[in-house]
N, C-alpha and C positions, 0 to 999 in steps of 0.2 A: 486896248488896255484890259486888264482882266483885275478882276473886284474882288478882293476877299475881305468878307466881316466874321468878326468874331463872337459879336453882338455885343452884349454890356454884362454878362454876368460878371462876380466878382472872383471867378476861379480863372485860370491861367490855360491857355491849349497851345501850348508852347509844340507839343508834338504835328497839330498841322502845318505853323508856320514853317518849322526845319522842314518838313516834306516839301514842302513849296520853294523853298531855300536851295534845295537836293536837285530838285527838279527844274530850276533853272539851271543852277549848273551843270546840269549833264545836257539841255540844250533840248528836254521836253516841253517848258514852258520859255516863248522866247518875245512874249509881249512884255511890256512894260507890267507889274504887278505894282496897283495898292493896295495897299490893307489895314483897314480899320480893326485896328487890335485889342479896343477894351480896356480890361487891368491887367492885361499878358504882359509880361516885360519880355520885349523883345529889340534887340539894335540889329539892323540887317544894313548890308553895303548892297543887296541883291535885288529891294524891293523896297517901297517906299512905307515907310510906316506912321501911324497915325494914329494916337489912341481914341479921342472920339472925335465924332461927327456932326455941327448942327444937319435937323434937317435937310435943308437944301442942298448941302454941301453931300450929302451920304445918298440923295432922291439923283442927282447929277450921276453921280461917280457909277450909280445900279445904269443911270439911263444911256452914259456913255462906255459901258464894258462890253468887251466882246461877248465874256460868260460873268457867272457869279459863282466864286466860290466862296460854301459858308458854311455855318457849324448848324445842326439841326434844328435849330428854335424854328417857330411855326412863322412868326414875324417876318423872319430874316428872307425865309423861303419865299413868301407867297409876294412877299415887294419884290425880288426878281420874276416871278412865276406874270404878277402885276404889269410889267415892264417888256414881260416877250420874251425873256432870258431863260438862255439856257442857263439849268443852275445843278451846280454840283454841292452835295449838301455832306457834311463829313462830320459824325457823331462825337459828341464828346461822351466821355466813359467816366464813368463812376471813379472805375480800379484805378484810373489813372489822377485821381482828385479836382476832375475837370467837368466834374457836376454832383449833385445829392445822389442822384440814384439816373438808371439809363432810359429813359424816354424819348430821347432822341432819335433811340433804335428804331423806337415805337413808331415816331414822326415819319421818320426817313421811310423805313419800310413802307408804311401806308403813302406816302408820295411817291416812292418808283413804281407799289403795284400800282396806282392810278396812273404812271407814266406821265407823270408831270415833271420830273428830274431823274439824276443819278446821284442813286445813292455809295457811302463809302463808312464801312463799321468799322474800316482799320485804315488808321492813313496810307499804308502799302498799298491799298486799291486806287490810289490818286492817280496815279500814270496811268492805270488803263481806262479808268473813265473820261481820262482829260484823252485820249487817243480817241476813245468812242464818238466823242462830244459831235463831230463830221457827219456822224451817222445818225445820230440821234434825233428822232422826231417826236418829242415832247407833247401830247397832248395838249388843248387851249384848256386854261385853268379856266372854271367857273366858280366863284366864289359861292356859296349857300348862305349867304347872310340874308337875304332877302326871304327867302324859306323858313328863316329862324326865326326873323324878326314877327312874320305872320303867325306862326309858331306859338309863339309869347304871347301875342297881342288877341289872340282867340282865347287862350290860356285865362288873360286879362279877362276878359270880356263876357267870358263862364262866371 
């Protein structure tokens, strides 16, 4: 099974789910897809759709997919990165009203150069990253929260 979230914003990325739509159909993606879609409206016959997700239900769906595909939020990412998953992360754009301004680029970028995912700044990059995905040997994420926390807490302590 293969995971796609869209996270919980309240703008619409209607443009990755037809990619992923497209893409089953022509017989590149040929796992079962679900996808946690948010406030996107979307009805698809091709994949199974979902707007949210308690916890458990969305911790399950990351721990039982082949990959994760997802939109750039830091959250979204690092619960697959969390998980062992390979994760494919797919920017939502300004231009296209599917976020305030592009940060996601920001995100993404900075997770492929540390080689923790593939990144995708136009959904047309979907098929060859989902072709890569075989080759692809992802670095082991190390979260820095523990660095942070010490961080703070000297900061405090000054």
């Amino acid at each position: 099974m293969i995971f796609v979230t869209l996270g919980t914003q309240d703008k619409p990325f209607n443009r990755l789910l037809e990619e992923i739509e497209r893409l089953i159909g022509e017989g590149i993606i040929n796992d079962e897809v679900v996808a946690q879609i948010g406030s996107t409206a979307f009805d698809s016959k091709k994949m199974k759709c979902v707007e949210y997700m308690n916890k458990d239900v969305f911790e399950k769906a990351i721990k039982n997919c082949r990959y994760l595909i997802t939109h750039g939020g830091v959250g979204s990412i690092i619960q697959g990165l969390n998980h062992n998953k390979k994760v494919i992360a797919v920017a939502r754009l300004s231009r296209y009203g599917e976020h305030e301004n592009d940060h996601q680029v920001e995100i993404i970028n900075q997770f492929v150069k540390d080689n923790y995912i593939l990144g995708c700044l136009e959904v047309k990059e979907l098929a060859g990253q989902i072709r890569r995905l075989g080759d692809f040997c992802p670095d082991h994420y190390h979260s820095n929260n523990d660095h942070f926390v010490k961080l703070v807490r000297s900061l405090i302590e000054r």
